[in-house]
C-alpha positions in Angstrom: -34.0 -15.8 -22.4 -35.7 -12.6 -22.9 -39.1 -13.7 -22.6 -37.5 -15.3 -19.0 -36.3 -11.8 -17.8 -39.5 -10.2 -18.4 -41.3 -12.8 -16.4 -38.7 -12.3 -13.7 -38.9 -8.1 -13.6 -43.3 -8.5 -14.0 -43.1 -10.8 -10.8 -40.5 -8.6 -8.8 -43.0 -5.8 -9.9 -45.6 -7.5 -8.0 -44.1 -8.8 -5.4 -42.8 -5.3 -4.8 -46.2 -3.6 -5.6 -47.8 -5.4 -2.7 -45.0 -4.5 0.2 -45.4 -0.5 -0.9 -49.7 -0.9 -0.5 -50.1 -2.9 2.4 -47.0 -4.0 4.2 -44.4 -1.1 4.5 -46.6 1.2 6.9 -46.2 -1.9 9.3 -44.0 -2.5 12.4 -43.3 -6.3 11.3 -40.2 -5.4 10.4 -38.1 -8.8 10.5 -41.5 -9.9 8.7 -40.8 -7.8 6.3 -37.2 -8.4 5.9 -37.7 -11.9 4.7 -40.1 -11.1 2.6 -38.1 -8.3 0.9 -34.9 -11.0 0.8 -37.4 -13.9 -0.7 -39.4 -12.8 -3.2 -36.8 -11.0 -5.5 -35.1 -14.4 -5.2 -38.3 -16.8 -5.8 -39.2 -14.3 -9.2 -36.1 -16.0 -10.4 -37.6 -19.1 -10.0 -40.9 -19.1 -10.5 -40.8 -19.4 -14.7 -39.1 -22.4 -13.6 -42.4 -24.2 -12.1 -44.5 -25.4 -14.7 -47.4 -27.6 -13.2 -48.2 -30.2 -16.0 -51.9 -30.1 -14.9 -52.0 -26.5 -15.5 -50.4 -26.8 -19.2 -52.4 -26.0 -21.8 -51.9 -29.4 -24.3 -51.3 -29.0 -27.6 -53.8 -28.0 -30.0 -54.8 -30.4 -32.9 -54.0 -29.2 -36.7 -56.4 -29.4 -38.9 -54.6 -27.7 -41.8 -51.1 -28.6 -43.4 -48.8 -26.5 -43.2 -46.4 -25.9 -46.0 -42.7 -24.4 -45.9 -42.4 -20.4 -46.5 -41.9 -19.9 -50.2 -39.2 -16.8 -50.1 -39.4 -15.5 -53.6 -35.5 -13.5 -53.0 -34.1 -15.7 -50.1 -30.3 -14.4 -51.0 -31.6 -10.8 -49.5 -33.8 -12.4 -46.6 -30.6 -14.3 -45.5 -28.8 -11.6 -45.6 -31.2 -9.5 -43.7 -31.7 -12.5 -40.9 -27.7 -12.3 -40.7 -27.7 -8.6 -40.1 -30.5 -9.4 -37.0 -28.3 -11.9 -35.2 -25.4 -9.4 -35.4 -28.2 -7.6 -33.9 -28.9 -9.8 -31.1 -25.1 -10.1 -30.8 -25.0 -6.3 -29.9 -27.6 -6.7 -27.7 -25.1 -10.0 -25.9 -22.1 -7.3 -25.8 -24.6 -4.4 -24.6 -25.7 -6.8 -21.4 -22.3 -8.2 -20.9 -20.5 -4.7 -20.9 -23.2 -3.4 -18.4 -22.6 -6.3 -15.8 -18.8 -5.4 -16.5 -18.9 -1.9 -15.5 -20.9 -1.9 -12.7 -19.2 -5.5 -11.3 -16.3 -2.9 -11.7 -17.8 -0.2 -9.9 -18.6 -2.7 -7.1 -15.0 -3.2 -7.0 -13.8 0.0 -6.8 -16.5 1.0 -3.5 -15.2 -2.1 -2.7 -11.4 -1.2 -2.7 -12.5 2.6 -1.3 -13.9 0.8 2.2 -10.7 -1.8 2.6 -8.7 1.5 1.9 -10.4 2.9 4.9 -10.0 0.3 7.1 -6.3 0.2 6.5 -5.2 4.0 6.9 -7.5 4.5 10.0 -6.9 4.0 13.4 -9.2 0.9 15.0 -10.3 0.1 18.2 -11.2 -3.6 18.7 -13.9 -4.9 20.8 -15.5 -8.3 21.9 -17.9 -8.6 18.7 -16.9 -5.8 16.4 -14.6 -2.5 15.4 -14.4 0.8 15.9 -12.8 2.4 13.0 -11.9 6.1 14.2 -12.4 8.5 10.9 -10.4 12.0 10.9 -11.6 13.5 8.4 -15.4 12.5 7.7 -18.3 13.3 9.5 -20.2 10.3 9.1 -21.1 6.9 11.1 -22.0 3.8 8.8 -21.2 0.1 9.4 -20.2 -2.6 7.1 -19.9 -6.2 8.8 -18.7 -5.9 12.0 -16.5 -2.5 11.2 -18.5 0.8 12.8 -16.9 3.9 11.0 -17.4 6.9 13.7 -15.4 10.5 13.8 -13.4 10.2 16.7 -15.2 13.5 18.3 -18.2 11.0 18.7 -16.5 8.8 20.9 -15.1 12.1 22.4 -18.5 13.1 23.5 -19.7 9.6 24.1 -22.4 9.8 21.8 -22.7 5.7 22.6 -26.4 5.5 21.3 -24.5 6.2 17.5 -22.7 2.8 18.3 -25.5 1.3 19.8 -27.5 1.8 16.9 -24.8 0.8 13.9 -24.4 -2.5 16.7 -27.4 -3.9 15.7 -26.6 -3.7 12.0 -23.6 -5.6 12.9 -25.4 -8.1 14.9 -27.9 -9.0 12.2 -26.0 -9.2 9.5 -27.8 -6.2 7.5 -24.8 -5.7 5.3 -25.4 -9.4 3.8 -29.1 -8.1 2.3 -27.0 -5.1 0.7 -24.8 -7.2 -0.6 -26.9 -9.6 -2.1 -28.8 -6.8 -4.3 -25.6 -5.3 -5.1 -24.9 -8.6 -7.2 -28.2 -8.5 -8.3 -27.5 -4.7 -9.5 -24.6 -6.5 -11.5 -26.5 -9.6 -12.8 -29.9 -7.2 -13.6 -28.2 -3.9 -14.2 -30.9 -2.7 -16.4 -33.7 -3.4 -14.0 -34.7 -0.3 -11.8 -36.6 -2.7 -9.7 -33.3 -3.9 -7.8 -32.7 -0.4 -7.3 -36.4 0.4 -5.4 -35.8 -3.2 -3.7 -32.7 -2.4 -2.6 -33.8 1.3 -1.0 -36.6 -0.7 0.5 -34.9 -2.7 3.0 -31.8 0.0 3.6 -34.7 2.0 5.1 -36.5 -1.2 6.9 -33.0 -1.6 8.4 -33.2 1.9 10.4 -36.4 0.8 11.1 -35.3 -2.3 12.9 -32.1 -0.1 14.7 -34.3 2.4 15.2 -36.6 -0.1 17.7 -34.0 -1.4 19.6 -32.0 1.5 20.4 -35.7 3.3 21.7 -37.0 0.7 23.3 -33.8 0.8 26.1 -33.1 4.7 25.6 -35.5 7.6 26.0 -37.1 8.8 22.8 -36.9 12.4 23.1 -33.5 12.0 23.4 -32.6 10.1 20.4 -34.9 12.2 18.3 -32.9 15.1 19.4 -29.9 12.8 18.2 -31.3 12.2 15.0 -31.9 16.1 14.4 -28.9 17.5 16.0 -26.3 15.6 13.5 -25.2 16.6 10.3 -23.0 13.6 8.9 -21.2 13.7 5.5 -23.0 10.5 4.1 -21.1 8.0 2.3 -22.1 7.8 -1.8 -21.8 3.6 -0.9 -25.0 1.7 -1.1 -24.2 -1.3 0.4 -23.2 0.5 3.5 -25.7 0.8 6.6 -25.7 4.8 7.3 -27.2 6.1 10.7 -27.8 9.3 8.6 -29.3 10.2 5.8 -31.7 13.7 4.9 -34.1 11.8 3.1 -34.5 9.1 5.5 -34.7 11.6 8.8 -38.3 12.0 8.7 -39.4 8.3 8.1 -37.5 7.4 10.5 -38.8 9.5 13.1 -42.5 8.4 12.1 -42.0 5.2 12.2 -40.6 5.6 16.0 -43.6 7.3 17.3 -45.7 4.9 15.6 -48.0 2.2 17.6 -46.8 -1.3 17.1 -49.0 -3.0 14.7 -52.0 -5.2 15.8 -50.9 -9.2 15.4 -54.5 -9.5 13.1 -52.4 -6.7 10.5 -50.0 -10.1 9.8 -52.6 -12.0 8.3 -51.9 -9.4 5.0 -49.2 -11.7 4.3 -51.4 -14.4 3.3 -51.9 -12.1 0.3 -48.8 -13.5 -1.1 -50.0 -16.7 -1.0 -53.0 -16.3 -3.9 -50.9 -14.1 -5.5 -48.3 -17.0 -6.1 -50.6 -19.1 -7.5 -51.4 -16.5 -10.1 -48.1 -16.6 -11.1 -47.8 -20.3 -11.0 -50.7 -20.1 -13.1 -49.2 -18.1 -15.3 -46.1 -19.4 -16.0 -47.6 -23.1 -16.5 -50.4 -21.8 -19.2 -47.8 -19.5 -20.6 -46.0 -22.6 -22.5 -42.5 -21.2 -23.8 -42.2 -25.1 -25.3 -45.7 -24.3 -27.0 -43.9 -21.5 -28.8 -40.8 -23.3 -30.0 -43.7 -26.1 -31.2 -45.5 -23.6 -32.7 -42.0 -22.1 -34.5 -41.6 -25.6 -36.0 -45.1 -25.4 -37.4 -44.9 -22.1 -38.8 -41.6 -21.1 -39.6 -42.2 -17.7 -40.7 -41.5 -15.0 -38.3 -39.0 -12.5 -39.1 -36.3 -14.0 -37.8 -36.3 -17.6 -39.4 -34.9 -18.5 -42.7 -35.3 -21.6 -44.7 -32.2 -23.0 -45.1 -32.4 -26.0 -47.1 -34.5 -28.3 -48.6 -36.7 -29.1 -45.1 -34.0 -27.9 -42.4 -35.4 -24.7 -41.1 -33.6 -22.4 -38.3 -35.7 -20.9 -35.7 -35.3 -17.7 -34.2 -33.8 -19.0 -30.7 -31.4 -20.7 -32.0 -33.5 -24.3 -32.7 -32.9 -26.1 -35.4 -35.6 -28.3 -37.0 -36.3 -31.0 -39.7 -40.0 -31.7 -41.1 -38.3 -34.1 -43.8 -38.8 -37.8 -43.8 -35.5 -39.1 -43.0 -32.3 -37.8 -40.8 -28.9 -39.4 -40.7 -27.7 -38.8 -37.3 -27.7 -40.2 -33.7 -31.0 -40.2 -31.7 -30.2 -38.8 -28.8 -31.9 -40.5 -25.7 -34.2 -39.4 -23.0 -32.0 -38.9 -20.3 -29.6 -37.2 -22.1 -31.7 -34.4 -23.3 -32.0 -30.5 -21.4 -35.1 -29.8 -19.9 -36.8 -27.7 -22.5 -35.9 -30.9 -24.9 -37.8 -33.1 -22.1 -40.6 -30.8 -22.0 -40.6 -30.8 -26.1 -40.5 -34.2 -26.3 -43.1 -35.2 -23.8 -45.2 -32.6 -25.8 -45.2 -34.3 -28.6 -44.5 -38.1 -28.1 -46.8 -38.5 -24.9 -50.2 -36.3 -25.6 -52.8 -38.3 -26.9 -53.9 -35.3 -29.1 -50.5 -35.2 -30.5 -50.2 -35.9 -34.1 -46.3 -35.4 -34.6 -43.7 -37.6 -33.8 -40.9 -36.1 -32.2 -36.9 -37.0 -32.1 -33.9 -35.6 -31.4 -30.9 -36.3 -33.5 -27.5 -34.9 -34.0 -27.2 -35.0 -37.1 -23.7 -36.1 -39.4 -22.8 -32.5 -39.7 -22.9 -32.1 -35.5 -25.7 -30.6 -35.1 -28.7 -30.5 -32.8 -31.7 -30.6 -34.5 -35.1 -31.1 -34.0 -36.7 -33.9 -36.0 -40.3 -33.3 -36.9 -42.1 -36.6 -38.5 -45.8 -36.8 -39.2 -46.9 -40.7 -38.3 -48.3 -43.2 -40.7 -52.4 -42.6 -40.6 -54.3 -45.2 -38.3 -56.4 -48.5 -39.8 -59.8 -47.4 -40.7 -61.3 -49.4 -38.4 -59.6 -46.9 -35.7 -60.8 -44.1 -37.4 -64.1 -44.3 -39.1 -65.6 -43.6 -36.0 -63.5 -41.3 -34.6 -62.6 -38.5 -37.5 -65.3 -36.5 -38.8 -65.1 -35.4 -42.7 -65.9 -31.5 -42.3 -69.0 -30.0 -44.1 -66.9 -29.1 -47.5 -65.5 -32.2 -47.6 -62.1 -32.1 -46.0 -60.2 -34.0 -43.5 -57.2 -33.7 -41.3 -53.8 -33.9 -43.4 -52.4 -36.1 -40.7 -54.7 -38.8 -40.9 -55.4 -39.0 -44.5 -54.3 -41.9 -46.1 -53.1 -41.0 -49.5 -52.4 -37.1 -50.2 -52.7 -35.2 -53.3 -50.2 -36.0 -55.9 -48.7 -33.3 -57.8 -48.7 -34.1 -61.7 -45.5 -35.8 -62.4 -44.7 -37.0 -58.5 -43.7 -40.5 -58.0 -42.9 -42.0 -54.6 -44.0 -43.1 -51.5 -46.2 -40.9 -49.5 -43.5 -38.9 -47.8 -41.8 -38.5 -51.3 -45.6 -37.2 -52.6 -46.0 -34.7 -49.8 -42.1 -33.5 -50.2 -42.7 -33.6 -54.2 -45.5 -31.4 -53.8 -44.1 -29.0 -51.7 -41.2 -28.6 -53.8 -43.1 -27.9 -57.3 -45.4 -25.6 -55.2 -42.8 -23.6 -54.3 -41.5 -23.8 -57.6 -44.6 -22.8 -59.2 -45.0 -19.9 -57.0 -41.2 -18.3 -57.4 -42.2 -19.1 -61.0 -45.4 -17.1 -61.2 -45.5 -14.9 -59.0 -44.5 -10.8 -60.2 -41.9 -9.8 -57.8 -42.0 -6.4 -59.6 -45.7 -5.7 -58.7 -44.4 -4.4 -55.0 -42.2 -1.3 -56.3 -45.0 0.3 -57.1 -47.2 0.2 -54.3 -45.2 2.4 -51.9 -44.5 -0.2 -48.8 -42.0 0.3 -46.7 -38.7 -1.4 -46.7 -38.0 -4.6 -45.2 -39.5 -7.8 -45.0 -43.7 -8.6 -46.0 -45.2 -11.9 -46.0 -48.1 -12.6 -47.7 -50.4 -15.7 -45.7 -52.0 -18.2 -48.5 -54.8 -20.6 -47.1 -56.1 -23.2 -50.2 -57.7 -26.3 -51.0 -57.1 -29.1 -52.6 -60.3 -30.7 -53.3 -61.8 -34.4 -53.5 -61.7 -33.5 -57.6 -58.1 -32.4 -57.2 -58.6 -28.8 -58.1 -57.8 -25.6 -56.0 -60.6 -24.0 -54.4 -61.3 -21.9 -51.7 -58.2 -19.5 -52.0 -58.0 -16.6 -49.5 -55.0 -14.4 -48.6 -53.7 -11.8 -46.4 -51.2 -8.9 -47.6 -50.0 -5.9 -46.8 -51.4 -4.7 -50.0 -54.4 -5.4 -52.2 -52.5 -6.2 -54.8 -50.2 -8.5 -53.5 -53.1 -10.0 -51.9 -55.0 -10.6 -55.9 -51.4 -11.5 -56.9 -51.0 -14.5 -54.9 -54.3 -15.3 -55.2 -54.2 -15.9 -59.2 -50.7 -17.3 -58.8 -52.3 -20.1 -56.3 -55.6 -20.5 -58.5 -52.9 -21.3 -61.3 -51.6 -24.8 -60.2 -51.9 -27.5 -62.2 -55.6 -30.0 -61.0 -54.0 -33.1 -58.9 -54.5 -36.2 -58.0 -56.8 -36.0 -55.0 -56.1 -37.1 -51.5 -58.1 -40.1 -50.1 -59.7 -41.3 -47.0 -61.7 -44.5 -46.2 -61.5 -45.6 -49.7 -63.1 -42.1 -51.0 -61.5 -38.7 -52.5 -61.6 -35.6 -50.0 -60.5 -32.2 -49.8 -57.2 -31.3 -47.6 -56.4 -27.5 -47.2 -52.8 -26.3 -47.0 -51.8 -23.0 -45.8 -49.0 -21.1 -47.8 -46.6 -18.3 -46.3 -44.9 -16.2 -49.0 -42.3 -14.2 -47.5 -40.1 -11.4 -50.1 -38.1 -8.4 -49.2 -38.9 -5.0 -50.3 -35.7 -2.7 -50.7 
């Protein structure tokens, strides 16, 4: 959701970055009134197009990865529970902020009807005049025209004239609709500058139909001559306002803009399919399939055994077996569509994908590497690398952890488990008090290899400390020589990559 609103605000930034530079200055004003009412509206629904042919596909693995070892999980738990209340003040910070300004809304709201009802109206044809006693001002909402009665006095008619056509194209609609905007997007300043936009392209279009049947001199002389108490309502079309007195006038005296100017809004056109672009290379399902791979960011805990709970919510099952119901196609949300074709339909794809509810009710994500292929289908097709390794998924019988017994699922799980055994074990949680990190979670990133003699080899890492880093190095070199993997008929190397994730108080 977050990652959504961003790409919503970045949109409505550009959309709004190209009316300020080349379109404003323009006379096309109804031009420019759709395009002010659209585009907030399409950046809503742009992250929603994803052009399949656009996608990037999914990238092929060439290196297994195993579950996080958390060496104190007890505190990590405890510190992912703390972050969801976290996120849950963040849920009560955005609800309470729609809340209050829904509220205020309400209350401008109430203030207008209020209006309405104490003042004296005088009905016309197509609209109403209601007669103020006490305010200076001259605004419209609908088909209401607030005037002080010493106006109609003086037969100032060019006041109505102008508030007319505000009543007559519906301008109070566009206010309206950013107002609920301001509600839904309340933290979004952009609303704010849209909404200012097209209050001033509104004068702008009242503006040119008043002056093109009345002299100009004389409504400038209007325009200066007044001095109106403005209404503090923004949903309200004002005939005047200090700030907008001078860009008004401009705009006036300026020369109707050549017909050749409205090609600039074919400028929208590549810049929409940028952000289609965009959106359909930036894969959101890509990062949920790339949580289920990694499982280690700050906000995912290992639950049990192979269940794993992402960060959005998602929860996910690497295991070889999961008692549930397999919930069909057409039953599934979009972003489980869009997961599932991801996975089951790329021919790249080396995962097979399900999703089950489970016998405890939930909705999890059920992650299953498949069976290797014949060799006849792959002796031509998967190169052994120059040190001798191959692709986890396609090997056909993995290392075997001394002591292991099983199928090949039971293998891999059995040497996962005494891994992570090993390594909570082994490994000196005391060596981090000493090296003056700062509090919170570290993770320390493991890559190994198990090679076609069965030994570990290659072992790299990546801490936040040097010492750390030696530390998990020796504690990796320390596991017991296996049974090697095979393929074709012959021992090879597979490499593993090992997250190590502890909490430093």
């Amino acid at each position: 959701m977050i990652n959504y609103i961003l790409q919503v605000v970045l949109f409505q930034a550009i959309f709004l970055a190209l009316y300020d530079l080349f379109l404003q200055k323009e006379t096309f004003f109804k031009w420019n009134r759709i395009y002010l009412l659209i585009t907030p509206l399409v950046s809503f629904v742009i992250p929603f197009l994803k052009f399949e042919t656009l996608k990037n596909t999914v990238s092929q693995e060439y290196i297994e990865q195993l579950p996080t070892v958390f060496l104190n999980p007890q505190v990590l738990i405890e510190q992912t529970n703390q972050h969801s209340s976290s996120l849950n003040y963040l849920a009560i910070i955005f609800y309470s902020g729609a809340m209050l300004f829904a509220l205020l809304f309400l209350i401008r709201l109430t203030k207008l009807f209020k209006l309405i009802t104490s003042s004296k109206i005088i009905k016309k044809s197509r609209y109403s005049i209601v007669l103020l006693e006490d305010k200076q001002a001259a605004f419209s909402f609908f088909n209401y025209i607030f005037v002080h009665k010493q106006l109609l006095e003086s037969e100032d008619l060019q006041i109505i004239k102008h508030e007319l056509i505000h009543c007559n194209q519906k301008h109070t609609f566009d206010l309206l609709l950013f107002e609920l905007l301001k509600i839904v997007l309340w933290f979004n300043p952009l609303v704010y500058i849209f909404q200012k936009r097209i209050t001033v392209l509104h004068e702008y279009i009242s503006d040119a139909e008043v002056v093109s049947e009345t002299d100009k001199k004389t409504y400038f002389n209007n325009l200066l001559a007044q001095t109106f108490n403005v209404e503090n309502i923004s949903f309200i079309n004002q005939f005047f306002k200090h700030s907008l007195i001078k860009k008004r006038i401009i705009m006036i005296t300026k020369e109707k803009s050549q017909r050749m100017k409205q090609l600039k809004y074919l400028l929208v056109i590549p810049l929409l399919v940028s952000m289609l672009v965009y959106v359909s290379c930036t894969n959101d399902t890509q990062t949920d399939i790339d949580e289920m791979n990694r499982i280690i960011e700050n906000e995912v805990i290992y639950s049990n055994g192979n269940y794993f709970e992402g960060k959005n919510g998602i929860k996910i099952f690497t295991g070889s077996y999961l008692a549930g119901q397999v919930i069909p196609f057409n039953e599934m949300t979009e972003r489980e569509k869009e997961i599932f074709n991801n996975f089951n339909n790329l021919e790249n794809s080396k995962i097979e994908y399900r999703l089950v509810i489970d016998t405890n009710g939930d909705r999890v994500h059920f992650l299953k590497v498949p069976m290797p292929p014949m060799k006849n289908e792959v002796s031509d097709k998967i190169a052994i690398e120059d040190d001798g390794s191959v692709p986890f998924a396609v090997i056909e019988d993995t290392p075997i952890y001394p002591g292991c017994e099983g199928t090949k699922e039971e293998l891999r799980m059995c040497l996962q488990e005494k891994i992570t055994e090993h390594v909570n074990r082994n490994f000196n949680t005391d060596l981090a008090k000493g090296l003056g990190l700062k509090a919170g979670v570290k993770r320390i990133f493991v890559m190994f290899k198990i090679d076609n003699e069965g030994n570990i080899s290659d072992v790299k890492a990546r801490a936040p400390h040097k010492a750390l880093q030696e530390e998990a190095i020796r504690v990796v070199n320390s596991l017991p020589k296996m049974k090697p993997g095979s393929y074709l008929g012959e021992n090879v190397g597979v490499k593993y990559s090992l997250p190590i994730a502890f909490k430093v108080e």
